[in-house]
Jmol script that loads the backbone (N, CA, C; Angstrom):
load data "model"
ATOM      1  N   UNK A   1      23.780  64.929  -5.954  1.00  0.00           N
ATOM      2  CA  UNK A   1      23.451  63.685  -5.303  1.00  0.00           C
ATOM      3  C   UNK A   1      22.580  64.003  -4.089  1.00  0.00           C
ATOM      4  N   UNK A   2      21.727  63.324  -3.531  1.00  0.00           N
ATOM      5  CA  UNK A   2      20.586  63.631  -3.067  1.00  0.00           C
ATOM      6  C   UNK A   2      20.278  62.354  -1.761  1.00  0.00           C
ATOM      7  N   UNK A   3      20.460  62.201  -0.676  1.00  0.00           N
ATOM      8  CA  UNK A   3      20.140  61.413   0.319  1.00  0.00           C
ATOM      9  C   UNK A   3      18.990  60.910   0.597  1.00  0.00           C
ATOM     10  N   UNK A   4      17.911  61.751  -0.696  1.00  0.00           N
ATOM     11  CA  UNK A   4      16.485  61.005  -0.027  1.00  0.00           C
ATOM     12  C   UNK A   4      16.406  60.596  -1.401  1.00  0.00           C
ATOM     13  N   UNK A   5      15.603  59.086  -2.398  1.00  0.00           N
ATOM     14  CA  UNK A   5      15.316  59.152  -3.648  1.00  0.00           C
ATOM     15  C   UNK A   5      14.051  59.840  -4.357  1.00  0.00           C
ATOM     16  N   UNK A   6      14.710  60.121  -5.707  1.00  0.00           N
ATOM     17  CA  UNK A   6      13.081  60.804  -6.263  1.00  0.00           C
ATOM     18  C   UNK A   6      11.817  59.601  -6.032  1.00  0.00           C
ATOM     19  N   UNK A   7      10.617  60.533  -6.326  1.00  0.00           N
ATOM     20  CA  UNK A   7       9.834  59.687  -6.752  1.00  0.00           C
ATOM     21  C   UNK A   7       9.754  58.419  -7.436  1.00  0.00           C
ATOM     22  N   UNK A   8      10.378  58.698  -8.677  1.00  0.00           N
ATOM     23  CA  UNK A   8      10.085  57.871  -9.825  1.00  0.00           C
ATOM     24  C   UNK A   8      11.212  56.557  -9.294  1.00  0.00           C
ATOM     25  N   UNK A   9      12.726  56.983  -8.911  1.00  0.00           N
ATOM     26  CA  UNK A   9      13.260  55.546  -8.657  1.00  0.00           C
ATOM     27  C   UNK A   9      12.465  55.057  -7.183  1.00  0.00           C
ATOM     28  N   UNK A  10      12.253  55.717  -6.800  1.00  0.00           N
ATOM     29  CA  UNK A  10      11.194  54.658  -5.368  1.00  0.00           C
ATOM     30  C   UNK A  10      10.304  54.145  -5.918  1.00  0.00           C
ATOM     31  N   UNK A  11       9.676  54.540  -7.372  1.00  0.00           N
ATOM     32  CA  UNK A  11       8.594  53.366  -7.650  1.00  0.00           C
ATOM     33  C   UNK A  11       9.187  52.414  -8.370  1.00  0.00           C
ATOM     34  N   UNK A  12      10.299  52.513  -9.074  1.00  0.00           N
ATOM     35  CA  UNK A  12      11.040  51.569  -9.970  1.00  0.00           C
ATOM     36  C   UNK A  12      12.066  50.405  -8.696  1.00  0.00           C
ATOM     37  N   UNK A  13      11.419  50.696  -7.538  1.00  0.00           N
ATOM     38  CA  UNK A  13      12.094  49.560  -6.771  1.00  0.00           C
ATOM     39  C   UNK A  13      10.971  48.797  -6.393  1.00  0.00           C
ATOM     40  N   UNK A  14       9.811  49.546  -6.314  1.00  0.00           N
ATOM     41  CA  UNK A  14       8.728  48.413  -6.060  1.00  0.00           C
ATOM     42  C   UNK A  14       8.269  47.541  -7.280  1.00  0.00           C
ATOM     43  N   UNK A  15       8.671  47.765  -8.041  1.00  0.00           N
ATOM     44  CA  UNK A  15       8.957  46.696  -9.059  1.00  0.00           C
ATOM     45  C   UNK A  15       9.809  45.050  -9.323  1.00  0.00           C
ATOM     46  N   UNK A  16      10.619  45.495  -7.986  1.00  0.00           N
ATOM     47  CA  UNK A  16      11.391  44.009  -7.937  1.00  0.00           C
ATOM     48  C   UNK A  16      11.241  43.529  -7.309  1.00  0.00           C
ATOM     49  N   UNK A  17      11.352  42.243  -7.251  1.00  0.00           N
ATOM     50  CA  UNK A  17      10.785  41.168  -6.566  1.00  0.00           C
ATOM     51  C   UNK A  17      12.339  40.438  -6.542  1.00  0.00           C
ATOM     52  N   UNK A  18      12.156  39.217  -5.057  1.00  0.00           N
ATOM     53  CA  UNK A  18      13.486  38.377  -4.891  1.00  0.00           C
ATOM     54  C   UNK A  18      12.403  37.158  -5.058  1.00  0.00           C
ATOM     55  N   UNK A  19      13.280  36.362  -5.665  1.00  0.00           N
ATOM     56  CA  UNK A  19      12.592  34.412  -5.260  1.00  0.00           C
ATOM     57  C   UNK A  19      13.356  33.776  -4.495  1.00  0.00           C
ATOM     58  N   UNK A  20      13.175  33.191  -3.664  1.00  0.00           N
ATOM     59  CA  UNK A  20      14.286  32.159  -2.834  1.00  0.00           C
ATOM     60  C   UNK A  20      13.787  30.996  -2.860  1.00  0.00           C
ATOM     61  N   UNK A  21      14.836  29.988  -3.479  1.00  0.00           N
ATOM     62  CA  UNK A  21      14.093  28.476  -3.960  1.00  0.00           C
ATOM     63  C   UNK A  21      13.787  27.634  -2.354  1.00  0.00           C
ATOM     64  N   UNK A  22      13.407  26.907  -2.705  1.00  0.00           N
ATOM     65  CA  UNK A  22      12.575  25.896  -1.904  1.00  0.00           C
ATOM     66  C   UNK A  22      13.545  24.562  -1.534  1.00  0.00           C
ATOM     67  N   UNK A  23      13.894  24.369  -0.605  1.00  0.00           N
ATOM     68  CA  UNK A  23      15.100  23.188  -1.119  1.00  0.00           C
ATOM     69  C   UNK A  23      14.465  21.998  -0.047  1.00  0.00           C
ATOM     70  N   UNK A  24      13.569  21.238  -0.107  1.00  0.00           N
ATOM     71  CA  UNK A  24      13.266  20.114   0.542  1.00  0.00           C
ATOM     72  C   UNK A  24      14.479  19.500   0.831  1.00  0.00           C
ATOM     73  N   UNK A  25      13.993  19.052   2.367  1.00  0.00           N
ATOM     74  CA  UNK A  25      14.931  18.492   3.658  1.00  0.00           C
ATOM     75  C   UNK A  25      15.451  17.183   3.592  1.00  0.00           C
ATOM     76  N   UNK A  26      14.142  16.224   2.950  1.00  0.00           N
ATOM     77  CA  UNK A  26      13.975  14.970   2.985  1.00  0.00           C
ATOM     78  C   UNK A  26      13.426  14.353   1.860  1.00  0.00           C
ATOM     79  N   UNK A  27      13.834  13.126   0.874  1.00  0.00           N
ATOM     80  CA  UNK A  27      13.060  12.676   0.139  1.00  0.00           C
ATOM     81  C   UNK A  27      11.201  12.434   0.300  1.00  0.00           C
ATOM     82  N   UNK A  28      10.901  12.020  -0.606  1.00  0.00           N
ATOM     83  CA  UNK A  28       9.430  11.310  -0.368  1.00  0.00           C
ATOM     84  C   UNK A  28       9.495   9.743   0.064  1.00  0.00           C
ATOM     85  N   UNK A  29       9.042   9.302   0.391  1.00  0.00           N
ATOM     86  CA  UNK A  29       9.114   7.563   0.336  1.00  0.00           C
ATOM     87  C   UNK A  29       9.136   7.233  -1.009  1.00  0.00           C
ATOM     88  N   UNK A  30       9.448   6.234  -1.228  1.00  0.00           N
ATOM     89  CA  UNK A  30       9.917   5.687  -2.205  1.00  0.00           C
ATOM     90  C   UNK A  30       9.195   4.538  -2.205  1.00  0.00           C
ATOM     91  N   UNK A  31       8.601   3.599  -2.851  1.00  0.00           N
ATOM     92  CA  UNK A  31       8.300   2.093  -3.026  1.00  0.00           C
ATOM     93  C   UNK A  31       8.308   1.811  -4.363  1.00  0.00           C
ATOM     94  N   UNK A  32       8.904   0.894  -4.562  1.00  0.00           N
ATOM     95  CA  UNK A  32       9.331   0.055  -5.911  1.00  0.00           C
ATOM     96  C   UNK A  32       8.940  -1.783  -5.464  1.00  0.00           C
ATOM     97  N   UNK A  33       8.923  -2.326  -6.344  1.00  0.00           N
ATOM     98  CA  UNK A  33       8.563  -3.794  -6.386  1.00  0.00           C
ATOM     99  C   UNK A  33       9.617  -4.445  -5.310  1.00  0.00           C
ATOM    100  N   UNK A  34      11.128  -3.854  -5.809  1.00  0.00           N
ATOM    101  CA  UNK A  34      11.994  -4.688  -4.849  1.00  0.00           C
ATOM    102  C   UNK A  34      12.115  -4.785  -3.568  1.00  0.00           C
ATOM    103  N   UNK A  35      11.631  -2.947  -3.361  1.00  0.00           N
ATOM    104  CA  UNK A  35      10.974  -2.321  -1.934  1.00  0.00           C
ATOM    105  C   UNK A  35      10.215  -1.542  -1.383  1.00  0.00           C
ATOM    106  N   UNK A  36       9.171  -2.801  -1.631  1.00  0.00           N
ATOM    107  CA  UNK A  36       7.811  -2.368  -1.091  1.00  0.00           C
ATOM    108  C   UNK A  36       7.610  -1.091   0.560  1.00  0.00           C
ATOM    109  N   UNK A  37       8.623  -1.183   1.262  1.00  0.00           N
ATOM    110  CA  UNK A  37       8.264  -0.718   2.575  1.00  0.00           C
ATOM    111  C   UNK A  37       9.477   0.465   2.245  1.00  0.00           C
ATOM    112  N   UNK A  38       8.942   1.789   3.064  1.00  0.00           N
ATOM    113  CA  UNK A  38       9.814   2.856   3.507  1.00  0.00           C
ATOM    114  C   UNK A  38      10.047   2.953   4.507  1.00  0.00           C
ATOM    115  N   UNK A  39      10.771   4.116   4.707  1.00  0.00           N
ATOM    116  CA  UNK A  39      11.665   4.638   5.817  1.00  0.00           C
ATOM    117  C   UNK A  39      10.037   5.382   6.986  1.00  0.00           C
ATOM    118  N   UNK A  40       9.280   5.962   5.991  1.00  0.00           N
ATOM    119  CA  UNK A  40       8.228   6.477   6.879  1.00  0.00           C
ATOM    120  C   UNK A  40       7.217   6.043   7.765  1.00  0.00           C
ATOM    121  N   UNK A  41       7.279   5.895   9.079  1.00  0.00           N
ATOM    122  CA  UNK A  41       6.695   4.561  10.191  1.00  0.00           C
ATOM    123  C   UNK A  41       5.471   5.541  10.079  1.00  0.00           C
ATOM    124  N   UNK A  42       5.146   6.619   9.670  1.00  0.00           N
ATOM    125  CA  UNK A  42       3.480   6.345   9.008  1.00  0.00           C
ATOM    126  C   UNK A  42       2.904   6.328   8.173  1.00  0.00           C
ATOM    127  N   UNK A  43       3.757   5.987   7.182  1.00  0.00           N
ATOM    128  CA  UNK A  43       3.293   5.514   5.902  1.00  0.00           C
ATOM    129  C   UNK A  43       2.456   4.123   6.079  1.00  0.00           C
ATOM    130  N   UNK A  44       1.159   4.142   5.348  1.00  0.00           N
ATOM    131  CA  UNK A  44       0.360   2.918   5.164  1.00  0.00           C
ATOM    132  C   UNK A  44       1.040   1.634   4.269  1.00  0.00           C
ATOM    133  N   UNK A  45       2.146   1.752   3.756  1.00  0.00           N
ATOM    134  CA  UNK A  45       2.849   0.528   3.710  1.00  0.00           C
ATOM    135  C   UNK A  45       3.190  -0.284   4.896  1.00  0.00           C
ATOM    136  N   UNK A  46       3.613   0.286   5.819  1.00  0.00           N
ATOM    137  CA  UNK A  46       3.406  -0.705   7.157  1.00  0.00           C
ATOM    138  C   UNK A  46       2.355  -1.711   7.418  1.00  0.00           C
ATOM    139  N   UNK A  47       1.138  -0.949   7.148  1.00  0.00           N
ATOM    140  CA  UNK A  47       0.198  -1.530   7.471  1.00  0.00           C
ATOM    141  C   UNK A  47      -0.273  -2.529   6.266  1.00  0.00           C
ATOM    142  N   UNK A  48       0.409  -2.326   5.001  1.00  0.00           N
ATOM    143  CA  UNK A  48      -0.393  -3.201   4.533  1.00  0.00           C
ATOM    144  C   UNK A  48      -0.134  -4.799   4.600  1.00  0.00           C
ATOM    145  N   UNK A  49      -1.318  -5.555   4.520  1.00  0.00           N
ATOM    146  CA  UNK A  49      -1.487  -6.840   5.299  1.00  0.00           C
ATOM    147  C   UNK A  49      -0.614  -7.561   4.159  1.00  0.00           C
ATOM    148  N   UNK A  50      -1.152  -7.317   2.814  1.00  0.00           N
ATOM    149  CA  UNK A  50      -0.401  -8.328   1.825  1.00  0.00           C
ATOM    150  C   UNK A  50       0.741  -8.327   2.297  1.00  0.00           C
ATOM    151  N   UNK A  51       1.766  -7.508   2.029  1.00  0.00           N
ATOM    152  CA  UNK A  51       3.235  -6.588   2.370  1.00  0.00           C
ATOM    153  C   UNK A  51       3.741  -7.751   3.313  1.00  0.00           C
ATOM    154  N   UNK A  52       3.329  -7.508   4.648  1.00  0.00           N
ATOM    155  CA  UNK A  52       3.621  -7.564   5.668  1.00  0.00           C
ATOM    156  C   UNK A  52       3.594  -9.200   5.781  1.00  0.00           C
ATOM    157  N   UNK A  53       2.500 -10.248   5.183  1.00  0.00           N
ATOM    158  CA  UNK A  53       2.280 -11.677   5.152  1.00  0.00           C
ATOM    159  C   UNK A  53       3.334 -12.008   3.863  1.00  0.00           C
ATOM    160  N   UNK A  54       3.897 -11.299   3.007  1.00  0.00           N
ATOM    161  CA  UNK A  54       4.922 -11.423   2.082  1.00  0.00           C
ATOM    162  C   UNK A  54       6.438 -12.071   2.566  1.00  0.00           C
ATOM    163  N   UNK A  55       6.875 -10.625   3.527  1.00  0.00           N
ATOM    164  CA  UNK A  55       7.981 -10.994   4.142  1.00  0.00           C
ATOM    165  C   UNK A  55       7.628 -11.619   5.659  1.00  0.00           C
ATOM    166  N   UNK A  56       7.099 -12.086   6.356  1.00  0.00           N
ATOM    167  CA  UNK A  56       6.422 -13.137   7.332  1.00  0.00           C
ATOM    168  C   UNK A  56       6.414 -14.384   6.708  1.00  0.00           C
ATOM    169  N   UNK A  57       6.013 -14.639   5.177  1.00  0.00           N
ATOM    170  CA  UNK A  57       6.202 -16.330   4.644  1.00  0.00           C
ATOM    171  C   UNK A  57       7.731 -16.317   4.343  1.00  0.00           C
ATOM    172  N   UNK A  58       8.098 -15.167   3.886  1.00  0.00           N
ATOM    173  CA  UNK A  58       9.987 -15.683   3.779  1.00  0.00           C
ATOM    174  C   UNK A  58      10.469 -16.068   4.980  1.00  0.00           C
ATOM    175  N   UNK A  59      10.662 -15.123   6.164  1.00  0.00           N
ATOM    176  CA  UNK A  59      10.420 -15.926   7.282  1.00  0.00           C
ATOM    177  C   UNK A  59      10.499 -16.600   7.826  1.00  0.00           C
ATOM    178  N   UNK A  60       8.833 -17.234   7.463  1.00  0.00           N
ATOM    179  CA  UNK A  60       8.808 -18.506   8.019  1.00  0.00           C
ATOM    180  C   UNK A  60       9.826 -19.894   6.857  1.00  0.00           C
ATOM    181  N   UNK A  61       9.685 -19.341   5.556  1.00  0.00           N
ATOM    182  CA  UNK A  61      10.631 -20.495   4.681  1.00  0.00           C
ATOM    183  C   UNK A  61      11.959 -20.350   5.214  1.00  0.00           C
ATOM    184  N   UNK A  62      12.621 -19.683   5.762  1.00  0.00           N
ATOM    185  CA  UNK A  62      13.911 -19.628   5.797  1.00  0.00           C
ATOM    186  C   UNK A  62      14.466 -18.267   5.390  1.00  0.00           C
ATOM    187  N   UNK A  63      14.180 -18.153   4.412  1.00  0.00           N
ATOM    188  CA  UNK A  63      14.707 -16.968   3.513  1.00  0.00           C
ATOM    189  C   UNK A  63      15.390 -15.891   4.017  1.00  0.00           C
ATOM    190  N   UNK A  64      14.943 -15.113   5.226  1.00  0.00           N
ATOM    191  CA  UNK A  64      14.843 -14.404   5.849  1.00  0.00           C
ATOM    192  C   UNK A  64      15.227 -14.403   7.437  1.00  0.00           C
ATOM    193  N   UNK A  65      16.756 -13.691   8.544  1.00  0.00           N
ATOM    194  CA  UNK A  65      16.749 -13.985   9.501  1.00  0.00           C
ATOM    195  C   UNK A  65      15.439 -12.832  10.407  1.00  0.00           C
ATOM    196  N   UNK A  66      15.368 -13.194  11.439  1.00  0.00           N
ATOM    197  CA  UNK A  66      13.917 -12.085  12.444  1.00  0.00           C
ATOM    198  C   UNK A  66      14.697 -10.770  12.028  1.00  0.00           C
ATOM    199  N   UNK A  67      15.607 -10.223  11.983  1.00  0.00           N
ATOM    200  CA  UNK A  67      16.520  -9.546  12.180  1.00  0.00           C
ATOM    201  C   UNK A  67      16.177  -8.378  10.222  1.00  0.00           C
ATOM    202  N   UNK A  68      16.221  -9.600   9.767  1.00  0.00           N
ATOM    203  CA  UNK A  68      16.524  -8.972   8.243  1.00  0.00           C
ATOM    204  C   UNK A  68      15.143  -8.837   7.997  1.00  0.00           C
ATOM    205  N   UNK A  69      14.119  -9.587   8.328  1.00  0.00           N
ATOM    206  CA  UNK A  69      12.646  -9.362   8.097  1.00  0.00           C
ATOM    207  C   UNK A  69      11.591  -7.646   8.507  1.00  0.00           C
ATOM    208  N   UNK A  70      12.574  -7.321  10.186  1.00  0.00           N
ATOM    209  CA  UNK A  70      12.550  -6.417  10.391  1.00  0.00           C
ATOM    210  C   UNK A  70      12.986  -5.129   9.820  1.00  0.00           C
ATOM    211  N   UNK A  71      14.263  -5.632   9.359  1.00  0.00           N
ATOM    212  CA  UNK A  71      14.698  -4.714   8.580  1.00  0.00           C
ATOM    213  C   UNK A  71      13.966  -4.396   7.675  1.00  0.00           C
ATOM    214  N   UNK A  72      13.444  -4.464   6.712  1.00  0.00           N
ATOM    215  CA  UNK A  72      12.848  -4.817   5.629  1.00  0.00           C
ATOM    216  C   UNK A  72      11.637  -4.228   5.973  1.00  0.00           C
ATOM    217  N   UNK A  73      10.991  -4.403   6.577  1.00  0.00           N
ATOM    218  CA  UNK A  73       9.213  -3.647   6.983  1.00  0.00           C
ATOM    219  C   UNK A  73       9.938  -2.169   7.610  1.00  0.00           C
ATOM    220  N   UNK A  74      11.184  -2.113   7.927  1.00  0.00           N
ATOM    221  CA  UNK A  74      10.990  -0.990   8.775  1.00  0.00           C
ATOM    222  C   UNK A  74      11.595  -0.077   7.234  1.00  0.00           C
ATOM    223  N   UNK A  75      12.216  -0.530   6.064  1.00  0.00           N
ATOM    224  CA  UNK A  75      12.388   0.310   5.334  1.00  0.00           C
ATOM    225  C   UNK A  75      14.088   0.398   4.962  1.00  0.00           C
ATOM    226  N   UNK A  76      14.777  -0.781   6.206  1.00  0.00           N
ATOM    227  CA  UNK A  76      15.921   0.085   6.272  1.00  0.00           C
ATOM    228  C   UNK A  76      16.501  -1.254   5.292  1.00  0.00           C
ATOM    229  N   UNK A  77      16.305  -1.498   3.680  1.00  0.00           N
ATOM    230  CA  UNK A  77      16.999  -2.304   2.798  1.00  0.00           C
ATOM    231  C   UNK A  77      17.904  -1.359   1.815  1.00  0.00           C
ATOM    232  N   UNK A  78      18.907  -2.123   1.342  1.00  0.00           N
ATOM    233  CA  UNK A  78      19.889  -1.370   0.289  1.00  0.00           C
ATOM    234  C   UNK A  78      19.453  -1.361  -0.613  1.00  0.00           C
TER     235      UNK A  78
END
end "model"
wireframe off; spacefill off
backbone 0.3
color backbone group
C-alpha cells in the first residue's frame, strides 16, 4: 500500500465528474385567463392597459371592493 497514487489511478480520477442539480427558488409568473396579473411588480402585466381597465370597470359596476381590485392587479388572488 502506497501513500502517494500511481499514475494510472490519478488519471482514472480525472475522469469523474459530480453534477449538482439546479433547484429554482421561486416559480415563474404565472397568467391564465382567470388570472391575468402576477405576483411580479415588474412584470408588464401591470402595465397592461386592457388588464388594468378590465378590473377598474368591475369596480366601477360593483363587482369588486377598492380593496379586492387591488388585490387582484397586485397578483395576490386564490
Amino acid at each position: 500500500m502506497s501513500l502517494f497514487p500511481s499514475r494510472s489511478s490519478a488519471r482514472d480520477d480525472d475522469d469523474e465528474y459530480t453534477a449538482v442539480p439546479t433547484i429554482p427558488l421561486e416559480d415563474a409568473p404565472l397568467h391564465t385567463q382567470d388570472h391575468p396579473f402576477c405576483y411580479d411588480g415588474a412584470c408588464g402585466c401591470h402595465e397592461d392597459h386592457l388588464l388594468v381597465d378590465e378590473i377598474n370597470t368591475a369596480y366601477q359596476d360593483g363587482l369588486l371592493t377598492s380593496n379586492e381590485a387591488t388585490n387582484v392587479t397586485r397578483g395576490r388572488t386564490v
